[in-house]
C-alpha positions as CSV (number, residue, x, y, z in Angstrom):
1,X,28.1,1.6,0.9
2,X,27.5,5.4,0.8
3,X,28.4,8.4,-1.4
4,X,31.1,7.7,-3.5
5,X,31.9,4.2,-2.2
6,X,32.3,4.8,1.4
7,X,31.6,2.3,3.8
8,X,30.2,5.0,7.1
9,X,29.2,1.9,9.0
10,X,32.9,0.7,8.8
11,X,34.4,4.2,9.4
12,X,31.9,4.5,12.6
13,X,32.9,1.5,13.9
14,X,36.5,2.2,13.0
15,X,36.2,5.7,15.1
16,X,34.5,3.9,18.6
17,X,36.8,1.9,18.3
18,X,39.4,4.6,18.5
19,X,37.5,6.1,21.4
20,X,37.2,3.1,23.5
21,X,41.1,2.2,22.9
22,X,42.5,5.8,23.1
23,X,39.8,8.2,24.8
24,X,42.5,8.4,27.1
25,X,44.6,10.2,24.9
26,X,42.5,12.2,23.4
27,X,41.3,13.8,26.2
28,X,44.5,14.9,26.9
29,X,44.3,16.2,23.7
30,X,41.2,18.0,25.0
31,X,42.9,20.0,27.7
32,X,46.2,20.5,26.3
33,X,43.6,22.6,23.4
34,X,41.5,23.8,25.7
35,X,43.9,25.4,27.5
36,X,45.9,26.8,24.5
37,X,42.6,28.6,23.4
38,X,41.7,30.1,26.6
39,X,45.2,31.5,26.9
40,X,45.1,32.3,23.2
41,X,41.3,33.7,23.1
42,X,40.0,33.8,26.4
43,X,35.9,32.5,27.0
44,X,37.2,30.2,29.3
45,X,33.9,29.4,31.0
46,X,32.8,28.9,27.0
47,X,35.8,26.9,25.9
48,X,35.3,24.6,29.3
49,X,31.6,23.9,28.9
50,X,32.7,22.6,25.1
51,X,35.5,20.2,26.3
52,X,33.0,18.9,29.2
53,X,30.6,17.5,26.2
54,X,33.7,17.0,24.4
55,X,34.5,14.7,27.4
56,X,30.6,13.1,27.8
57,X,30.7,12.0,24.1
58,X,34.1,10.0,24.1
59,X,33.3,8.4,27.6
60,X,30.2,7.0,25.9
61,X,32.7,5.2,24.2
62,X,35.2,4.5,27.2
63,X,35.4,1.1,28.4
64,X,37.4,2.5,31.5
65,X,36.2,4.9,34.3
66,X,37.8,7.9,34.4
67,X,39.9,8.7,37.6
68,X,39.9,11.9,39.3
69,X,43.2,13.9,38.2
């Protein structure tokens, strides 16, 4: 247990699991924010570098390939 009687080994394996069942959906997520803050901000070169590691660190976690969209 940590801090304040959190289990962080249970809540990390709680949040790959997340990733591997949803990564899906959460990069939709990705790009439906992305491109609200580039309309919203602009930086898009910025803002689209960001989501691509976004992207790199959930498919660590992906058990499915992506496919091209």
């Amino acid at each position: 247990m940590g801090a304040m009687g959190i289990d962080f080994d249970a809540l990390k394996n709680k949040a790959e699991e997340a990733l591997r069942e949803h990564g899906d959906k959460i990069e939709d997520g990705l790009d439906k924010a992305s491109e609200f803050a580039k309309e919203k901000f602009g930086h898009g070169d910025q803002i689209d570098s960001v989501t691509g590691k976004a992207k790199d660190f959930i498919n660590k976690y992906d058990e499915t390939p992506d496919e091209p969209k």
